[in-house]
N, C-alpha and C positions, 0 to 999 in steps of 0.2 A: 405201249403198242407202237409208239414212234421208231423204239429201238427195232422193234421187228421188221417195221415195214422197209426197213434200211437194209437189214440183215436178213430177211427173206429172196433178196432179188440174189446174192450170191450163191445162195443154198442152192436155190431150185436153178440159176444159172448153172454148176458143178451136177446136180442133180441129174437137168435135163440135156449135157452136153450143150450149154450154151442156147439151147433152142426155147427154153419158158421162164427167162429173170423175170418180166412182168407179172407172171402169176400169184406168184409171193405180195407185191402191195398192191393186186387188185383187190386179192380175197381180204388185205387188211382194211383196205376202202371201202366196200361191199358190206361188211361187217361190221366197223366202227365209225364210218364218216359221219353218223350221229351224233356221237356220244360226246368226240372234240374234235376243235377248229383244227388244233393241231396236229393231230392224228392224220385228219382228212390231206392237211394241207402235204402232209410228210409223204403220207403212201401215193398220192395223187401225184406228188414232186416224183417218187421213186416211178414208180408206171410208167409216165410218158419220158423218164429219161431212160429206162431202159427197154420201150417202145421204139424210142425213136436209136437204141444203138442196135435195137435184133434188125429192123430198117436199115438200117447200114451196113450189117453184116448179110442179109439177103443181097440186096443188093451188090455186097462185092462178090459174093455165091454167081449171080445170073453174070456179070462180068467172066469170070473165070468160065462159064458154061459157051458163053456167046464167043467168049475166045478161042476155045476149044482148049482151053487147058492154061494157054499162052499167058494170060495173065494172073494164074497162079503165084509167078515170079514174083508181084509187089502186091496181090491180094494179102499173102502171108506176113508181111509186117503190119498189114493192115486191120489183120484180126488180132493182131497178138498187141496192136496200140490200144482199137477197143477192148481187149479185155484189161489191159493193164488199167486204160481210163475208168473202165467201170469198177475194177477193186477200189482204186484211190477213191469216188466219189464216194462209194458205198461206205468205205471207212470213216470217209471224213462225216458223211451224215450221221452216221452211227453214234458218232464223240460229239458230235452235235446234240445230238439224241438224248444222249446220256447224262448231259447238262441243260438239259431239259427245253435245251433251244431249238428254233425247225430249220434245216437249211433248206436251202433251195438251191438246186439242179439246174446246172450246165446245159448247155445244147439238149434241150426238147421241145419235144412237138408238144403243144398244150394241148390233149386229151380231155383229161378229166382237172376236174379243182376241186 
């Protein structure tokens, strides 16, 4: 369930055009923070780092609104760093996962544990 909770924030990212990575390891939190520490610890790590990059990515959104377009110009590398950031972490927690270790997540807001 660790691997999932790694690999569910890309699905439902590509899923939901970017708009609900978090969904994927809240539902794995919700459902297994029970069962293991590790689990908990993985999907709870997944959530608030991709909590805190939809946060970032709003936020460069009301930028570009409040500029009236104008800052479209450097918002757009700026989505295209978070989303590159978010495959790389997601992968590397995934390999993580997969050898049974938990990683833990770059730049997040602690949410949940």
């Amino acid at each position: 369930m660790m691997l999932v909770a790694h690999l569910s924030a890309p699905a439902a990212m590509l899923l939901s055009v970017g708009w609900l990575p978090f969904l994927g390891p809240l539902l794995v939190w919700l459902f297994y923070r029970e069962r293991s520490a590790a689990v908990r610890t993985a999907a709870a790590g997944a959530f608030n780092f991709n909590l805190t990059m939809t946060i970032a990515s709003v936020l460069t959104w009301i930028s570009v609104f409040v500029t009236f377009g104008i800052g479209l110009i450097w918002a757009v590398p700026i989505w295209v760093v978070l989303f590159i950031v978010q495959i790389w972490v997601h992968v590397r927690g995934a390999l993580a996962a997969s050898r049974g270790e938990v990683y833990s997540y770059p730049l997040q807001i602690r949410l949940l544990s």
